[in-house]
C-alpha positions, 0 to 999 in steps of 0.5 A: 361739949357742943358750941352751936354755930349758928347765930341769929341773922335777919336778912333785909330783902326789901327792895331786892325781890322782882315784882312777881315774887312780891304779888305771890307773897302778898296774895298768900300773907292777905290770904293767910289774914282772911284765915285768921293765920296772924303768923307766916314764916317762909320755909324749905327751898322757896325760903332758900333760894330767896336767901343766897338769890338776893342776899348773896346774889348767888343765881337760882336755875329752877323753879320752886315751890312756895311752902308755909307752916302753920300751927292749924293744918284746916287753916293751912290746907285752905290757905293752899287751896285758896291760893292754887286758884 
């Protein structure tokens, strides 16, 4: 029988990301709001570069895309749409 390996960890990175990345994640949290999208989650490369940048301090040399989920695509196409402007 498998045993998973994984364990629930929350990560807190108040406090750690630089200005820049803060306005990007509010203008698309009040932007998913205006939607009516009440959940976010960070995911792909954007989630894990935040992750070994400021909780392990492991340095990140490129520039990544931030990706969002969503369970309605409409609403997930006009959150991108909004937010490229």
């Amino acid at each position: 029988m498998l045993k998973s390996s994984m364990t629930n960890v929350s990560l807190d990175l108040s406090n750690k990301l630089p200005t820049g990345q803060i306005n990007i994640i509010r203008r698309v949290v009040r932007t998913a709001a205006k939607l009516g999208l009440t959940r976010l989650f960070i995911v792909g490369a954007q989630a894990r570069d935040l992750i070994l940048q400021y909780a392990y301090d492991l340095p990140v040399h490129r520039a990544t895309v931030f990706a969002s989920r969503s369970s309605s695509f409409p609403k997930s196409s006009s959150l991108a749409r909004m937010c490229s402007r």
